[in-house]
C-alpha positions in Angstrom: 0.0 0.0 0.0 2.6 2.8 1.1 4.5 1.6 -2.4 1.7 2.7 -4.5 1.2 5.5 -2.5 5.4 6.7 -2.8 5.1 6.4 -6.6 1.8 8.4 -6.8 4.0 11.3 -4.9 6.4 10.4 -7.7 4.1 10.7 -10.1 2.3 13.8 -8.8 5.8 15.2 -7.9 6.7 14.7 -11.8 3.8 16.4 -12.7 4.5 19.5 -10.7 7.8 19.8 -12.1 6.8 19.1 -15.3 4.9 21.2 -15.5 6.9 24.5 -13.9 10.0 23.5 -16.7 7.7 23.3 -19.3 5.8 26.9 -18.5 9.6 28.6 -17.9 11.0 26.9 -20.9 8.3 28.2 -22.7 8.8 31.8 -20.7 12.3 31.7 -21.9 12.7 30.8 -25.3 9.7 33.4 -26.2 11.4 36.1 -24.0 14.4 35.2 -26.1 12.1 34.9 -29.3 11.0 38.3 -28.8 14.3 39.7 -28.0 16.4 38.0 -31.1 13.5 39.7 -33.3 13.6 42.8 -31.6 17.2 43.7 -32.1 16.8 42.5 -36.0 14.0 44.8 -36.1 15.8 48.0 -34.9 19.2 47.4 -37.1 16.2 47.1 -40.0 14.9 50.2 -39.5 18.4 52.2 -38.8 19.0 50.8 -42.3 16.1 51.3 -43.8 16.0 55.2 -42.8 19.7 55.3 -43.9 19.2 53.8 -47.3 15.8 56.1 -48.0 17.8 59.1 -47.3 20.6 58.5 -49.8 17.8 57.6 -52.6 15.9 60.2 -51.4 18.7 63.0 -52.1 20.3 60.8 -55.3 18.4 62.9 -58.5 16.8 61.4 -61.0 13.1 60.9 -62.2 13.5 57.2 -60.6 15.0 55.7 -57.7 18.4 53.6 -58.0 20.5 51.7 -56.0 24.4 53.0 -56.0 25.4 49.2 -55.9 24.7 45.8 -56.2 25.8 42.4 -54.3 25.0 41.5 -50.8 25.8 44.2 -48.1 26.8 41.9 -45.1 23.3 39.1 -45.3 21.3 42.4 -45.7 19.4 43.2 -48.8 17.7 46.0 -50.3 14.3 45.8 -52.1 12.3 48.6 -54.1 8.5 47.8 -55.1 5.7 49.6 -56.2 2.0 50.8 -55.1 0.8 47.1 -56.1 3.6 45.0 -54.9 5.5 44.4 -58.0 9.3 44.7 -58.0 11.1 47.7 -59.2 14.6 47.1 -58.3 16.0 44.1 -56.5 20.4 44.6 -56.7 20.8 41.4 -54.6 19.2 39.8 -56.7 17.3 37.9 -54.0 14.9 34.9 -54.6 11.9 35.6 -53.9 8.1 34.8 -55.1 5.8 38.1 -56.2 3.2 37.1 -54.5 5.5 37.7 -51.5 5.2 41.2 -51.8 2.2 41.7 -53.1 0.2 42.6 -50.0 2.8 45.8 -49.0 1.0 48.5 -48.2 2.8 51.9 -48.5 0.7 53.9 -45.9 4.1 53.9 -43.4 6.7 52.4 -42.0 6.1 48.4 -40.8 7.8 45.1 -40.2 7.0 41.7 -41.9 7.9 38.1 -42.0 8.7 36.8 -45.7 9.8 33.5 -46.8 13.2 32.9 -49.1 14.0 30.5 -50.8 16.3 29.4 -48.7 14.2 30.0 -45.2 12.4 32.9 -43.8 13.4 36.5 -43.9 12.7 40.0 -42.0 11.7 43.1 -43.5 11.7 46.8 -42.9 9.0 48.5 -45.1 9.3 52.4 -45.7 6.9 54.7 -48.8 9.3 56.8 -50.1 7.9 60.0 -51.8 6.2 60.0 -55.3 8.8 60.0 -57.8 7.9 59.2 -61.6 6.1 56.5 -62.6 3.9 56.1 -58.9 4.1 55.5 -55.1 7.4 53.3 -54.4 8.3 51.6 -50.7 11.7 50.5 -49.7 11.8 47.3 -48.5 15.3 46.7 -45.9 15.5 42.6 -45.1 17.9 40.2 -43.9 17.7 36.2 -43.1 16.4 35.0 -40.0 18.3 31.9 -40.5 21.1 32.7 -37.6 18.1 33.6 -35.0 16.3 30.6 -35.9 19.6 28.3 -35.5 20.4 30.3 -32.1 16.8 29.6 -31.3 17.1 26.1 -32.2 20.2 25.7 -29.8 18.5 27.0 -27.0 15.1 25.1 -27.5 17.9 21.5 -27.8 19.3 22.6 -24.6 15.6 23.5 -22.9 14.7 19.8 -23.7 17.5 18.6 -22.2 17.4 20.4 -19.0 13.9 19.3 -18.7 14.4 16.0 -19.4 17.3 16.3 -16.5 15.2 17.8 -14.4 12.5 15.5 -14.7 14.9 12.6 -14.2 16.6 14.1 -11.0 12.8 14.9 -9.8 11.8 11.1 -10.1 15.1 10.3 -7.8 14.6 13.1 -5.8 10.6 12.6 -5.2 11.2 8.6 -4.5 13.7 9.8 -1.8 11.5 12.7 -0.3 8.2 10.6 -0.5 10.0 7.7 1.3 11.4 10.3 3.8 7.8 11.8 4.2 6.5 8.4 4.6 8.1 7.2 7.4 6.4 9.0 10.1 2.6 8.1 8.4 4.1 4.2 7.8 5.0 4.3 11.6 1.6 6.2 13.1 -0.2 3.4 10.7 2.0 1.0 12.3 1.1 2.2 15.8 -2.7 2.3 14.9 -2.6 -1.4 14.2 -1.0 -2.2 17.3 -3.6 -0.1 19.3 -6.4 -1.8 17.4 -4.6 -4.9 18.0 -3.8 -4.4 21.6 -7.0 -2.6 22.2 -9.5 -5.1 21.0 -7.1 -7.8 23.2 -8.3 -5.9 26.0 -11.6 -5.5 25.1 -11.8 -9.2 24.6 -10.7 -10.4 27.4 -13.3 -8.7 29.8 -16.0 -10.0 27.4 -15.0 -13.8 27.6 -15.1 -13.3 31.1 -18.6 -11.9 31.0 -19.9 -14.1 28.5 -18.9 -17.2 30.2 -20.3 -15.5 33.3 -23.5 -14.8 32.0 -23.6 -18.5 30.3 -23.4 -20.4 34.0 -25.9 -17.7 35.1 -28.2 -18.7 32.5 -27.6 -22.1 33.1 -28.6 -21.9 36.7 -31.0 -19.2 36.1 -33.4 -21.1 38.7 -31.6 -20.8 41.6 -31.2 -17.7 44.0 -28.9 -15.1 43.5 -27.0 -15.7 46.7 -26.0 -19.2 44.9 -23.8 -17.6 42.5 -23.0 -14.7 44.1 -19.0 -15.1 43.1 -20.1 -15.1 39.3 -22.7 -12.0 40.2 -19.9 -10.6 41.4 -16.9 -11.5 38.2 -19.7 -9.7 36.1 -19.8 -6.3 37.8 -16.1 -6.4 38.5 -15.9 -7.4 34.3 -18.4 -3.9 33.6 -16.4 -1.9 36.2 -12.9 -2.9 33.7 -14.8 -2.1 30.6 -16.0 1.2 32.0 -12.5 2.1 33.1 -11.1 1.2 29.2 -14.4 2.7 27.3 -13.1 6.4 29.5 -9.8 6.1 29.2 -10.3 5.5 25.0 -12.5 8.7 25.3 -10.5 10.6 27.0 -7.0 9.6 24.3 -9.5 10.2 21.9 -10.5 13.9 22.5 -7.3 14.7 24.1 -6.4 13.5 19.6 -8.9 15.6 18.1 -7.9 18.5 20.7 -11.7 18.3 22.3 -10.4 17.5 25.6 -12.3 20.0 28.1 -10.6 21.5 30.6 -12.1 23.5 33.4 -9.1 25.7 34.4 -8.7 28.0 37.2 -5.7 29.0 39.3 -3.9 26.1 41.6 -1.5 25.8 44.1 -0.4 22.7 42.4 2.0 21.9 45.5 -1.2 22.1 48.2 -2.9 19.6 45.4 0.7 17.3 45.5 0.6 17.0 48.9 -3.4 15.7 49.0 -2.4 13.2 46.3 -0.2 11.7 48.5 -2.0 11.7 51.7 -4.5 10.0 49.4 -2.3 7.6 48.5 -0.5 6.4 51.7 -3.2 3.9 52.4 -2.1 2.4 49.4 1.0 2.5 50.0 1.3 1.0 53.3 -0.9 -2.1 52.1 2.3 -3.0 49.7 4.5 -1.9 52.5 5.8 0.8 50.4 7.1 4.2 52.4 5.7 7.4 50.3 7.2 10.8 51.4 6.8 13.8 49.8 8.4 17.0 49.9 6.6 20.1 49.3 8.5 23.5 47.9 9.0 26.3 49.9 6.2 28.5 48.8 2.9 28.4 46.8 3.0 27.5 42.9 0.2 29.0 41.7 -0.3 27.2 37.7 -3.6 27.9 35.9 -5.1 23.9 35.1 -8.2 21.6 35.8 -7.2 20.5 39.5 -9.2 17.3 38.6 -7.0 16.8 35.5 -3.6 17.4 37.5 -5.3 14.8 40.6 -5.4 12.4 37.7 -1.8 12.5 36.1 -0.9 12.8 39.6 -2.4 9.7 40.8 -1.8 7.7 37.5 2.0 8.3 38.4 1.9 7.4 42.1 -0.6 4.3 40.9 2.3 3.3 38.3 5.6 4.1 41.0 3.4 2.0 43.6 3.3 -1.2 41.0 7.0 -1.1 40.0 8.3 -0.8 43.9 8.5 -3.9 45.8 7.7 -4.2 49.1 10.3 -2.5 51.2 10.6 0.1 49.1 10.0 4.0 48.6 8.5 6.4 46.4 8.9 10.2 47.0 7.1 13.2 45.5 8.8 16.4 45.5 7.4 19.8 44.2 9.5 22.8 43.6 9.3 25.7 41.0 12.6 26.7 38.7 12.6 30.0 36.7 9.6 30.4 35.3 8.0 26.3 35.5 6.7 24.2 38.1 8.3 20.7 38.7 6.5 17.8 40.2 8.3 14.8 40.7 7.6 11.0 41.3 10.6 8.8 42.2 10.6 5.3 42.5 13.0 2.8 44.2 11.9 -0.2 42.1 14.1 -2.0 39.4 14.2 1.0 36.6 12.7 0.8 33.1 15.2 -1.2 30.5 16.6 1.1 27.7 15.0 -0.2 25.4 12.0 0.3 26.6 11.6 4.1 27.7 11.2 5.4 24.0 7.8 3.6 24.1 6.8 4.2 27.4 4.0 6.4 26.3 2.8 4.3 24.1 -0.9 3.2 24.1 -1.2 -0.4 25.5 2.5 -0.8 25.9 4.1 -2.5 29.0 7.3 -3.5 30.1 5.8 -6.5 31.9 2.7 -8.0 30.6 2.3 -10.2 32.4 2.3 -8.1 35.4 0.2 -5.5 34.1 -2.4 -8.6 33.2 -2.6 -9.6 37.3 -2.8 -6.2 38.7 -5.7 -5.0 36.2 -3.1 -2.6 33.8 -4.2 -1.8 30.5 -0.8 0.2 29.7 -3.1 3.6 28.7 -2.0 5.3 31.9 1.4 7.1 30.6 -0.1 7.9 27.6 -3.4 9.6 29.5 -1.1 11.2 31.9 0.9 12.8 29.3 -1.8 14.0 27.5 -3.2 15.2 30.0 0.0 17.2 30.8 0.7 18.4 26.9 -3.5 20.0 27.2 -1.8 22.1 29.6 0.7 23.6 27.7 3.4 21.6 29.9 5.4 18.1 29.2 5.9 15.2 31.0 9.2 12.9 31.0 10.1 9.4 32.3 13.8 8.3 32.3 15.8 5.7 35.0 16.9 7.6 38.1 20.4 7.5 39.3 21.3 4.8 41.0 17.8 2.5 41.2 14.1 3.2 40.0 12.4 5.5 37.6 11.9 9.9 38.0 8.6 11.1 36.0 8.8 14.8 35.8 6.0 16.8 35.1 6.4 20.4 34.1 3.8 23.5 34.3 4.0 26.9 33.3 3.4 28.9 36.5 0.5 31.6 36.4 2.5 34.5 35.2 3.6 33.0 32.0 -0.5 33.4 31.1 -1.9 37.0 32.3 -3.9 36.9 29.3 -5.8 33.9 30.0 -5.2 34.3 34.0 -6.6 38.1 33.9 -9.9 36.6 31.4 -10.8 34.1 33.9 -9.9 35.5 37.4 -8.5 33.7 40.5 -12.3 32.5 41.1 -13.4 32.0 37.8 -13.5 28.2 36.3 -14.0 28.0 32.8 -14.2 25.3 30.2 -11.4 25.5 26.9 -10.8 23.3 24.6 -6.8 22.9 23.7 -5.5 21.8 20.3 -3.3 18.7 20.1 -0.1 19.1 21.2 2.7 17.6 18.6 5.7 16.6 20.3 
């Protein structure tokens, strides 16, 4: 599929080019058309005004040519009210008809044909002498223009025909280089379809098999099969969780992701997370500590929104620690941002791993994420989440043992706009664009 798509590029790429060298080949050899003529024209009529002065004060009842022979390729032509030839010293070869449609009114150019290619002329009336009206007719061959023309139309096709060649290599290289990033976000979608209707699945075995031993003892009380009563609701409770969480991915996407923003003291919000979460924490005999900055950091965000990515995180530290361990939350503020941290003292994330850390349905351990009810779309939230508020959110191994996620948030002063629109009461609901990392 992406093949035929890279040689349409090609193709349309061809086209395009194509196109531009044929219009300013075009451009130039008429510009150059133009110009060659041009210049013949002007020597024409500086002859031709010459050459009717000198006849003009040579006496005589007619007019006569001093000379014969070729002057340098121009020649000299005399004709008459009708067309006919009166003198012709060059002796150039020539049909009457050729001249038979000169008028003598005034001065003009035309385009004759010799017998040995095409010609220019310079066409003057001189003033009634003997017999009737007489013009003077200046020409030379347009042979050299037409070779130089020639020339340059030879090396027009050529350049086009090289350009069109170097546009084919160079539009199968750029269309694979734009390609990669769609061939790997169609990648990804497959895997998040993949992984997602895994996940989906697996909930809906449970519940259809559930709902088939309920059916079969459909006769007998509740109470009886209370424990597959029970695998049912837990089953709807997991689908729930997955059917929001795909929601929320998928507005945060399409940049619909509401957010009811007002001004917070995000480390007063960091320190109720974690008093939130020490129950938790001691029931995997896990120490949390956290350690608030020294003053207020005032952010503008959806305090419901920042308890989430704060909670995802401590949820995610919490699995990775083993028992014994500790995870500590720090909050301090640096220049102009506010830093939340979450640090771990479990085993750290493998190398190869982190660069897909925020991927959607992607886990280190599977297997592990399979027992404790992970559906791998908690990173990914969280750093959405985080990007809707114009701040970014990074995972990397901490020194020694564990893994540091780092949030960071423009404090409040970086928005006066926005801050002085809403007011340090005022809640209001936005929608943010995607951000594109």
């Amino acid at each position: 599929m992406f093949r035929e798509i890279r040689w349409r590029l090609v193709a349309l790429s061809i086209g395009v080019v194509a196109l531009i060298l044929a219009l300013a080949g075009t451009a130039v050899y008429a510009v150059l058309a133009h110009s060659l003529v041009a210049d013949v024209d002007r020597e024409l009529a500086t002859r031709g005004e010459l050459a009717a002065a000198r006849l003009v004060e040579r006496p005589g009842d007619d007019y006569q040519f001093a000379r014969e022979g070729y002057i340098g390729g121009w020649f000299y032509l005399l004709v008459d009210g009708h067309g006919a030839l009166i003198s012709n010293p060059q002796r150039v070869h020539l049909e009457a008809s050729s001249t038979a449609g000169f008028p003598l009114a005034g001065p003009r150019f035309e385009t004759i044909d010799l017998d040995d290619g095409p010609a220019r002329l310079y066409l003057a009336p001189l003033p009634p002498r003997g017999a009737g009206p007489v013009a003077l007719a200046v020409g030379k061959s347009l042979l050299p223009e037409y070779d130089t023309l020639r020339q340059v139309l030879l090396a027009l096709v050529a350049a086009g025909a090289a350009g069109v060649v170097f546009s084919v290599l160079g539009g199968w290289f750029l269309a694979g280089r734009a390609l990669i990033p769609i061939e790997e976000a169609f990648r990804r979608q497959q895997e998040f379809v993949a992984d997602a209707s895994h996940e989906l699945r697996t909930p809906l075995t449970v519940l259809r098999s559930a709902t088939d031993l309920l059916y079969q003892h459909r006769d007998e009380p509740l109470a009886v099969n209370g424990e597959l009563f029970d695998d049912v609701r837990h089953e709807i409770a997991r689908l729930e969780r997955q059917a929001g969480d795909l929601l929320t991915l998928a507005r945060a996407d399409l940049g619909e992701l509401g957010l009811a923003l007002g001004l917070v003291d995000v480390a007063s919000l960091a320190g109720d997370v974690v008093r939130r979460a020490v129950p938790l924490a001691q029931s995997q005999q896990v120490t949390v500590t956290y350690q608030p900055a020294k003053g207020p950091m005032v952010v503008e965000a959806d305090p419901d929104r920042l308890q989430q990515v704060l909670l995802i995180l401590l949820d995610n530290a919490l699995k990775h620690t083993p028992a014994g361990g500790q995870v500590a939350v720090a909050a301090r503020a640096q220049g102009s941002d506010a830093w939340l941290e979450v640090t771990d003292s479990g085993p750290g994330i493998d190398a190869a791993h982190l660069p897909r850390v925020f991927d959607r349905f992607y886990r280190v351990d599977r297997a592990r994420a399979r027992a404790d009810g992970g559906t791998g779309l908690g990173l990914a939230i969280a750093k959405s989440l985080v990007e809707a508020h114009g701040g970014q959110l990074t995972l990397a191994n901490a020194p020694g043992a564990g893994t540091r996620a780092a949030v960071r948030l423009p404090l409040a002063q970086q928005a006066p706009s926005l801050t002085d629109r809403l007011g340090q009461l005022a809640v209001h609901v936005v929608h943010r664009p995607p951000h594109h990392g």
